[in-house]
C-alpha positions as CSV (number, residue, x, y, z in Angstrom):
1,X,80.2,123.9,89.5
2,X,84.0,123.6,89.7
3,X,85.8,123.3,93.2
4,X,86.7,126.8,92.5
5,X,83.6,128.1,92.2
6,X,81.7,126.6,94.8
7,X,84.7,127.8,96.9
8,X,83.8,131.4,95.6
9,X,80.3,131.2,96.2
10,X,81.2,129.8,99.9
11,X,83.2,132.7,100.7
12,X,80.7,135.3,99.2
13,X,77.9,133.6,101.3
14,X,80.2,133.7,104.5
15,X,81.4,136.9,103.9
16,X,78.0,138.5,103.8
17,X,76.9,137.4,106.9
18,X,79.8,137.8,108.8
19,X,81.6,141.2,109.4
20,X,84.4,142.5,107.8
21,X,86.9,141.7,110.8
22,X,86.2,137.9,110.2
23,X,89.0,135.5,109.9
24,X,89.5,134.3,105.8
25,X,90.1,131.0,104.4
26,X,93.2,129.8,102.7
27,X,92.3,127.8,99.7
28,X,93.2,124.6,101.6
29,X,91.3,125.1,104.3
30,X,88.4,125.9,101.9
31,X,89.4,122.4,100.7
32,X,89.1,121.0,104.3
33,X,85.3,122.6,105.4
34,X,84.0,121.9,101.4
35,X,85.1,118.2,101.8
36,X,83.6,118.1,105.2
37,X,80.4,119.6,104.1
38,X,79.8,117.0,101.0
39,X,80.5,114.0,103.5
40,X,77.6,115.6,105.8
41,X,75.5,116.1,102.8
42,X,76.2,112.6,101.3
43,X,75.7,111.1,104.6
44,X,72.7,113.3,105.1
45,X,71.6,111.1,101.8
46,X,71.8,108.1,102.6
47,X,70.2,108.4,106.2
48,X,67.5,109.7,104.2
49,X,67.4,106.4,102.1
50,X,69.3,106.9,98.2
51,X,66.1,105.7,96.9
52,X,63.4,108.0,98.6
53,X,63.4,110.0,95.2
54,X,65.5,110.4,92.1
55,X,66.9,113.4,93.7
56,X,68.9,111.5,96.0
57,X,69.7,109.0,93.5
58,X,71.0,111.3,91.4
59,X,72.8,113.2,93.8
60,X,75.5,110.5,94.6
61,X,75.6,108.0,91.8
62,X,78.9,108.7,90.8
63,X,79.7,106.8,94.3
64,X,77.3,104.0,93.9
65,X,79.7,100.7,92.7
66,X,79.4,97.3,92.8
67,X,82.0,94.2,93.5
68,X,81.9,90.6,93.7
69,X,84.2,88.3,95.5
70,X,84.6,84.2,94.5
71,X,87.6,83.4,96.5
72,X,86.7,82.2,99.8
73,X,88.6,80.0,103.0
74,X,86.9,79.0,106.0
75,X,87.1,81.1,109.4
76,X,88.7,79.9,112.7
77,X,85.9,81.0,114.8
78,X,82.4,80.8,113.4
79,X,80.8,78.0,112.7
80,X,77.5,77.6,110.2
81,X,74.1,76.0,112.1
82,X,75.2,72.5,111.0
83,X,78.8,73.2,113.2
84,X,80.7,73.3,110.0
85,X,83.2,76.1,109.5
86,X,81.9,79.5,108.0
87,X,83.5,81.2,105.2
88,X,84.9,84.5,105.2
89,X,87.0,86.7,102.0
90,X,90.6,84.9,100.9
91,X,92.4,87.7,101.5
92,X,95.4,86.2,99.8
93,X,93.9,86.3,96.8
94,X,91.5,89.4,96.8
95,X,91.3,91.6,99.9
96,X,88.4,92.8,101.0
97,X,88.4,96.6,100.5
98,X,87.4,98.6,102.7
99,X,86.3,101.4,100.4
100,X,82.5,101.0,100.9
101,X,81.5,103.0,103.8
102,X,78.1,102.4,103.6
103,X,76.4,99.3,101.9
104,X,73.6,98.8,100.0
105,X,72.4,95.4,98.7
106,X,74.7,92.1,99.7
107,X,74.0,89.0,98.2
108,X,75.7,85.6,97.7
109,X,75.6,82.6,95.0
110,X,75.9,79.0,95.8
111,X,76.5,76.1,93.3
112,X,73.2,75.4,93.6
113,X,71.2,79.0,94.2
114,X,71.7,82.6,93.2
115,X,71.1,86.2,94.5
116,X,70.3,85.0,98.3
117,X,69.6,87.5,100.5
118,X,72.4,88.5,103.3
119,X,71.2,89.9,106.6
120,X,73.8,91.7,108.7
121,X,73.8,90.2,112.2
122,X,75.4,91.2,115.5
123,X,77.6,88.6,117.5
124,X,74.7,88.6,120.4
125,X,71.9,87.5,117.6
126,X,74.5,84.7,116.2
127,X,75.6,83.5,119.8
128,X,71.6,83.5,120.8
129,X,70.4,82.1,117.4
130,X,72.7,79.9,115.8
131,X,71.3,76.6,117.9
132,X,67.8,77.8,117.0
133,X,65.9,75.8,114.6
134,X,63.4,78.1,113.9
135,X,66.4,81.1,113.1
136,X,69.1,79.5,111.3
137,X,70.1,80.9,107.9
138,X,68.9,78.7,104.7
139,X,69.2,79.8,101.1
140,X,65.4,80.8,100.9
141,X,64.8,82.8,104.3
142,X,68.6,84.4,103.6
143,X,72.1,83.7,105.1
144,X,73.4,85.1,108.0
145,X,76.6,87.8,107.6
146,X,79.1,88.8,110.4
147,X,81.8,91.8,110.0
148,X,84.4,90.9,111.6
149,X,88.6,92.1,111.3
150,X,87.0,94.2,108.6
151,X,85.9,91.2,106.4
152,X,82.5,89.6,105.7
153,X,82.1,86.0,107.5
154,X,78.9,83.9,105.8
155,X,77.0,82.1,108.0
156,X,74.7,79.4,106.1
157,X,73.1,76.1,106.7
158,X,76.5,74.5,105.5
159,X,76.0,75.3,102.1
160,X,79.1,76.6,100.6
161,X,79.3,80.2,99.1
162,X,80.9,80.5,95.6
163,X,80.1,84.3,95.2
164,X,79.5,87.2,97.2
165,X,77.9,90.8,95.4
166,X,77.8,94.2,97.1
167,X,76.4,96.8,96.1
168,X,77.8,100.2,97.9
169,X,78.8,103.7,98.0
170,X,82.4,104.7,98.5
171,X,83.5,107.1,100.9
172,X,83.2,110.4,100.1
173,X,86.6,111.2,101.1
174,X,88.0,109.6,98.1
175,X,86.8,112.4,96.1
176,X,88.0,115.0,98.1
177,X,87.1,119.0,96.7
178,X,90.5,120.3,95.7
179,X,89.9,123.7,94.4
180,X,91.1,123.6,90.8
181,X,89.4,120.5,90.7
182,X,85.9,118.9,90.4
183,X,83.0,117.1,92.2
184,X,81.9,114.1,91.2
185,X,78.4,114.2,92.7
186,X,75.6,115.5,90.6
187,X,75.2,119.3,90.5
188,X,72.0,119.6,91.4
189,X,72.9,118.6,94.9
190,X,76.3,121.5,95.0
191,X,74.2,124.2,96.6
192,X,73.6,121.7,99.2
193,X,77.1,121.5,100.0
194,X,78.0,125.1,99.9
195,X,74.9,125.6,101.9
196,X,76.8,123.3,104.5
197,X,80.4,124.8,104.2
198,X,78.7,127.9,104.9
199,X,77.3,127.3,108.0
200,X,80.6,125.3,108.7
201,X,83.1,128.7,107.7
202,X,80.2,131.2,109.8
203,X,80.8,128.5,112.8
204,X,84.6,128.7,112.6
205,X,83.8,132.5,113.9
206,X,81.0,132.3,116.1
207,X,82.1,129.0,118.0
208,X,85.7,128.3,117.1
209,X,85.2,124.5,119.6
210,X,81.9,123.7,118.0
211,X,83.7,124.0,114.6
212,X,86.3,121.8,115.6
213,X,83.9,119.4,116.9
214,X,81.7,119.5,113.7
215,X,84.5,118.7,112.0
216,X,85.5,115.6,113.7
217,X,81.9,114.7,113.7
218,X,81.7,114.8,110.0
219,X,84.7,112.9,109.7
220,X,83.1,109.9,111.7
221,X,80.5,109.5,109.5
């Protein structure tokens, strides 16, 4: 379906269960509850897990990208578990975007080893784990991986990172529904989201706050 249409089919739906004395939609406000509605039913996706079926892989594969990074410097801060300096993106010569919302698969390369596995750690695991021998990150168990001022930091043994790979899905909002325009999700999965703006144009009426609310909701997401 176009924008357009699923913006038609939206206000038919909402009309027919609401009476006639309920409040329309300009078309940019359609805009504002369909975008809304496709972040829930994106992020609705993903907490479901993208690979459960080929339903939801299909669903949002158009937002499903890849990047690498090879340009590295070392951080300030955090150290590796042999009290060398850990390395974090070189912003100067490729920032790190921050137009994954939602990762995937991370992996980094070394001279030596590819494709090692990257676990996400807080700042309480590295602070209790970093002196532990039986913890620290090595190129066959995995390294360790920090976000921190919106960048990745690598924590390893000491071994130098040459490449980092991540695999994730951009933020909805990029894509927003424009009517006139198109969605770049996979059809199958519109009804979905005019099943959502639905329930998000019949809540404007019946709770104008809890409308509000669903919509800043949606938006942290």
């Amino acid at each position: 379906m176009t924008v357009t249409q699923m913006r038609d089919e939206t206000e038919l739906l909402y009309e027919s269960i609401n009476s006639s004395t309920a409040p329309g939609f300009i078309d940019e406000e359609w805009e504002i509850i369909l975008t809304a509605a496709q972040r829930k039913v994106v992020v609705d996706i993903l907490k479901e897990g993208v690979t459960r079926d080929s339903f939801n892989v299909l669903s949002i594969e158009a937002l499903i990208q890849p990047d690498t990074y090879t340009a590295f410097t070392t951080d300030t801060f955090f150290k590796n578990s042999d009290d060398s300096a850990a390395q974090t993106i070189n912003t100067g010569v490729k920032a790190f975007e921050t137009k994954f919302f939602w990762v995937l698969n991370e992996y980094a390369d070394t001279a030596i080893d590819t494709n090692i596995r990257l676990d996400r750690i807080s700042f309480d695991f590295y602070r209790a784990n970093i002196g532990n021998p039986f913890r620290m990150p090595n190129s066959e168990d995995g390294f360790w991986l920090l976000q921190y001022n919106n960048k990745p930091v690598f924590i390893t043994d000491g071994t130098a990172i040459t490449k980092y790979s991540i695999m994730g899905v951009y933020h909805p909002d990029n894509y927003n529904l424009v009517i006139g325009g198109t969605c770049v999700l996979n059809e199958g999965v519109h009804s979905r989201i005019v099943e959502k703006a639905v329930e998000l144009a019949h809540m404007s009426v019946i709770d104008p706050q809890g409308y509000q609310l669903a919509l800043t909701e949606f938006a942290k997401n």
